[in-house]
C-alpha positions as CSV (number, residue, x, y, z in Angstrom):
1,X,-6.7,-17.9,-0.8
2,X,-10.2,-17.3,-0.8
3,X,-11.5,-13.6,-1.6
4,X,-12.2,-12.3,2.1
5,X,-15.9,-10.3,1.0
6,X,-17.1,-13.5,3.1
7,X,-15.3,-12.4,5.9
8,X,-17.6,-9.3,6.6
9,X,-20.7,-9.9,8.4
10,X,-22.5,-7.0,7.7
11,X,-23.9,-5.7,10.9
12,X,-25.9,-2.2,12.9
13,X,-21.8,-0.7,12.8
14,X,-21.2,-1.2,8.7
15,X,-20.7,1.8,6.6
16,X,-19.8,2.7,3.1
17,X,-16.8,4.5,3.6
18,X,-16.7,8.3,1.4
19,X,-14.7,7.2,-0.8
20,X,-16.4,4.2,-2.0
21,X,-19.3,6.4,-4.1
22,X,-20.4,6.2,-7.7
23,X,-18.0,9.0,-8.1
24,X,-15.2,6.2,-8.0
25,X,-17.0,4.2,-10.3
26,X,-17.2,7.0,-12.8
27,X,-13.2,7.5,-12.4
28,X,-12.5,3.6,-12.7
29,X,-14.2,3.4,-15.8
30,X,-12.8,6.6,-17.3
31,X,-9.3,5.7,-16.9
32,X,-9.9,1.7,-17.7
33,X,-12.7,0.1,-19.8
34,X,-12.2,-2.5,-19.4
35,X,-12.7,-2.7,-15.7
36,X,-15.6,-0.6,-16.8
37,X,-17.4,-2.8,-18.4
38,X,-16.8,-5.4,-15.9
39,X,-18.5,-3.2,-13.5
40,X,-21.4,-2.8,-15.5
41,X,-21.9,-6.8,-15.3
42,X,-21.0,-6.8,-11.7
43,X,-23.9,-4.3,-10.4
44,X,-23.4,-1.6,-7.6
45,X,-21.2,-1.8,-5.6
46,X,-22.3,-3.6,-2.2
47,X,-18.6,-3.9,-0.1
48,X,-19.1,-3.2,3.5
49,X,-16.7,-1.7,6.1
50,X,-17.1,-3.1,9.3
51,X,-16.1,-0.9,11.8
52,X,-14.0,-2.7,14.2
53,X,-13.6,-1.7,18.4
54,X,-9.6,-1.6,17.5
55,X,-6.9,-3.0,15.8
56,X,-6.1,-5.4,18.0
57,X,-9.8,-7.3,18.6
58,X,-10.1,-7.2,14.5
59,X,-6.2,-9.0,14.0
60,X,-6.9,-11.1,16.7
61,X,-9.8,-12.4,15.0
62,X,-8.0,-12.5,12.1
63,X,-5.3,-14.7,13.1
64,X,-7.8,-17.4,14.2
65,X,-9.6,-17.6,11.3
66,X,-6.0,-18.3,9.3
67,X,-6.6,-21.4,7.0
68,X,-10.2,-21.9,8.5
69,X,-13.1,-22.6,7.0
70,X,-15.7,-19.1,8.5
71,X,-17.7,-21.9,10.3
72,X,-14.7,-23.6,12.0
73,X,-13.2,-20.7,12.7
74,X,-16.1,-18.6,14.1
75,X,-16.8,-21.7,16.6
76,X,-12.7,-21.6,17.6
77,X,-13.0,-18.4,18.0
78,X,-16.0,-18.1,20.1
79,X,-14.4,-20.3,22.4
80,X,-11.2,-18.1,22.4
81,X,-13.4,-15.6,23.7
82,X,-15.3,-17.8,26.0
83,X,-11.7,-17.4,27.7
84,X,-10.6,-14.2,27.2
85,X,-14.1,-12.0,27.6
86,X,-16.3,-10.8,25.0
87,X,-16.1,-7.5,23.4
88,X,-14.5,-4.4,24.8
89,X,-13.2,-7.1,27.7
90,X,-11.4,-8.7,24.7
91,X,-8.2,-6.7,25.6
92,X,-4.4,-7.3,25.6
93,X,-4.1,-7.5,29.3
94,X,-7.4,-10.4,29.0
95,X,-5.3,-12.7,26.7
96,X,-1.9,-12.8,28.5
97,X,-3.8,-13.6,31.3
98,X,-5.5,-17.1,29.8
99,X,-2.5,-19.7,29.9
100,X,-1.5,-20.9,26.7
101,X,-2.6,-24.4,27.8
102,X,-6.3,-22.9,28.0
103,X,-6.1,-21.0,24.6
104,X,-4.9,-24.6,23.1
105,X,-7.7,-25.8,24.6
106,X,-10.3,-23.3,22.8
107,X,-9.1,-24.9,19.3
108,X,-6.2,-22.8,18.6
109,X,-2.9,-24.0,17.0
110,X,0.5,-23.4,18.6
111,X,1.3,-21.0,16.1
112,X,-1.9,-19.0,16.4
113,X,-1.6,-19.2,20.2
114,X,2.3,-17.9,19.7
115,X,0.9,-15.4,17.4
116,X,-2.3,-14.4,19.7
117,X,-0.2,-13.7,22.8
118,X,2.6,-11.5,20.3
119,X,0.0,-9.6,19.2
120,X,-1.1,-8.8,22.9
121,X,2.0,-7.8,23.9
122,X,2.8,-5.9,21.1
123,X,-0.6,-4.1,21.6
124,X,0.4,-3.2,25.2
125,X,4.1,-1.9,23.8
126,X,2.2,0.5,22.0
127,X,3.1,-1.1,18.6
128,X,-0.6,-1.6,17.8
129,X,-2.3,1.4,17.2
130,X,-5.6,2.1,19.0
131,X,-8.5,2.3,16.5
132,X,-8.3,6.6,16.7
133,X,-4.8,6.5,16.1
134,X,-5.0,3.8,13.2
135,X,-7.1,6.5,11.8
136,X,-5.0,8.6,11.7
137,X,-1.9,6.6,10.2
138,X,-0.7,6.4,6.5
139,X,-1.6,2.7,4.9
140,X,2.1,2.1,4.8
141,X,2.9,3.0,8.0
142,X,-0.2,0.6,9.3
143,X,1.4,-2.4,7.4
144,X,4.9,-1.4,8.3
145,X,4.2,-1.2,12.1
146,X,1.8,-4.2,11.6
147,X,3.6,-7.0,10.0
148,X,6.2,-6.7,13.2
149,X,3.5,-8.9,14.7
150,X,4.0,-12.5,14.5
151,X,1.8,-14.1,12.2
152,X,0.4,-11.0,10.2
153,X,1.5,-10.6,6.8
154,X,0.9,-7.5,4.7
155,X,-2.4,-9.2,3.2
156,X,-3.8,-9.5,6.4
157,X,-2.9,-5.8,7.3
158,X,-4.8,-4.8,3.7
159,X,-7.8,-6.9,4.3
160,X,-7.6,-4.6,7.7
161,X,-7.0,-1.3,6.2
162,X,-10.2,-2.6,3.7
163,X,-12.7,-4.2,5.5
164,X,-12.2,-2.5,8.9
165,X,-10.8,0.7,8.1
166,X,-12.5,1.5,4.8
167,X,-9.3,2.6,2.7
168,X,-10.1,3.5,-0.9
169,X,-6.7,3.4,-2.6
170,X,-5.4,-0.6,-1.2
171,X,-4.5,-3.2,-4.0
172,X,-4.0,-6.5,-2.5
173,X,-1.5,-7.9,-5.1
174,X,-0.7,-11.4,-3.5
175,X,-4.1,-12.1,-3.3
176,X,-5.2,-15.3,-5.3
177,X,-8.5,-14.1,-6.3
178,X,-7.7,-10.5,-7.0
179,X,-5.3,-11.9,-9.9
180,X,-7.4,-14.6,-10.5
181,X,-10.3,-11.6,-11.7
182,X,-7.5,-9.7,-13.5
183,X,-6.6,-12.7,-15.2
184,X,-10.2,-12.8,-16.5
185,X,-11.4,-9.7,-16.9
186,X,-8.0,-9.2,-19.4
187,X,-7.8,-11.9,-21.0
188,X,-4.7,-13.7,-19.8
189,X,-4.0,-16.8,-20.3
190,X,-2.1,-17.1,-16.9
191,X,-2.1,-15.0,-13.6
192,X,-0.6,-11.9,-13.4
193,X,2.5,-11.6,-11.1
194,X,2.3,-9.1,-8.2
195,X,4.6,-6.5,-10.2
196,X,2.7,-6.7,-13.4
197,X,-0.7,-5.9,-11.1
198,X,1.2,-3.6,-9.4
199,X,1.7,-1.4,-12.2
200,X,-1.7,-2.0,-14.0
201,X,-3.3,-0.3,-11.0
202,X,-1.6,2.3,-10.6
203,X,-4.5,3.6,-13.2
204,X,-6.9,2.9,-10.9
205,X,-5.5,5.3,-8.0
206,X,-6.9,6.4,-5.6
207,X,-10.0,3.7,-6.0
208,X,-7.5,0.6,-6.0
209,X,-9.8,-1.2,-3.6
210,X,-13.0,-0.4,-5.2
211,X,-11.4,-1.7,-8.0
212,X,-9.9,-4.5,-6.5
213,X,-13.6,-5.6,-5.2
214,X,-14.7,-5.5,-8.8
215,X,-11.7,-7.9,-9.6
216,X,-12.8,-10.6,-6.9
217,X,-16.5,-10.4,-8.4
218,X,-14.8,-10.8,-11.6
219,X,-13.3,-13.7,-10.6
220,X,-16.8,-15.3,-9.8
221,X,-18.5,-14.5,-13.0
222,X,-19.0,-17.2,-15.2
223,X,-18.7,-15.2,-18.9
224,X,-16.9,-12.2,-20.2
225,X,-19.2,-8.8,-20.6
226,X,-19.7,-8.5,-24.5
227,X,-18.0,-4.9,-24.4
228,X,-14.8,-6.1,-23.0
229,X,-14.3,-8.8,-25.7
């Protein structure tokens, strides 16, 4: 699974969140070195946070750009909203009224569809959280009440509480190139397993996803830094 940094056009509406300050950075490397040192090779931190209109418009894009390639996906998904209506008329009520034959049409699976229209009707059900009342909810109550939708797994919810929401403290431990980074960065000779991630980060509370950012630049460096050898 590619690491989803490419999946955030910066725009006018991105912000660094608070929490994502050189003050972070300082704490990181305090409590690990090792990840220290690897942010020294790395640079500044550059992740953006795109703020989304809600939720439901940032999972609905989500869902169609599911095993997609950004430039297949963006054109599929343009047409989805061709259909539906483009920004704030991208609503719930907007996609149950396009037939599924007409969101096939657009490029969309029948899973996605499937998945599209759950998520629609779970948004009008009040499952899915409006954007000021996503704001207010824990990170585990977000992926909780989330993952009831069809077709969103807890890795999409983080790259949601991440990239849209600007969380600080999220570690993504399914995520290929989050392990594929720890791997490096420490050494291994073989990815770590969720539950060994897991417990290596809990060190790195509550920057996990500064430091998980650092772990997917990791994973695209081509040498170790000399003082993590």
């Amino acid at each position: 699974m590619p690491a989803p940094v490419s999946d955030v056009v910066p725009s006018a509406d991105s912000l660094l969140p608070e929490g994502f300050t050189p003050a972070a950075r300082r704490a990181l490397a305090k409590a690990d070195p090792i990840l220290g040192a690897w942010m020294k090779q790395v640079g500044r931190l550059t992740l953006t946070v795109e703020a989304p209109h809600s939720p439901f418009q940032a999972l609905a894009r989500s869902i169609a750009y599911q095993q997609l390639t950004g430039k297949a996906a963006a054109t599929i998904f343009g047409r989805v909203c061709a259909r539906v209506g483009e920004g704030k008329r991208f609503t719930p009520e907007a996609v149950l009224a396009v037939s599924v034959e007409h969101l096939r049409e657009a490029g969309l699976s029948g899973a996605k569809t499937a998945a599209l229209r759950d998520l629609a009707a779970k948004a009008l059900e009040g499952e899915v959280p409006t954007l000021a009342r996503a704001r207010r909810m824990s990170d585990a109550a977000l992926v909780e009440r989330l993952t009831k939708v069809r077709g969103i797994g807890q890795w999409t919810v983080e790259m949601l509480l991440i990239f849209r929401l600007g969380r600080p403290d999220i570690l993504p431990v399914d995520d290929y190139g989050v392990r594929k980074g720890f791997m490096r960065a420490y050494g291994l000779s073989a990815l770590p397993t969720p539950k060994e991630l897991l417990a290596h980060g809990e060190r790195w509370r509550p920057w996990r996803s500064v430091a998980s950012w650092y772990m997917w630049r990791a994973a695209d460096l081509p040498e170790s830094p000399a003082s993590a050898e």
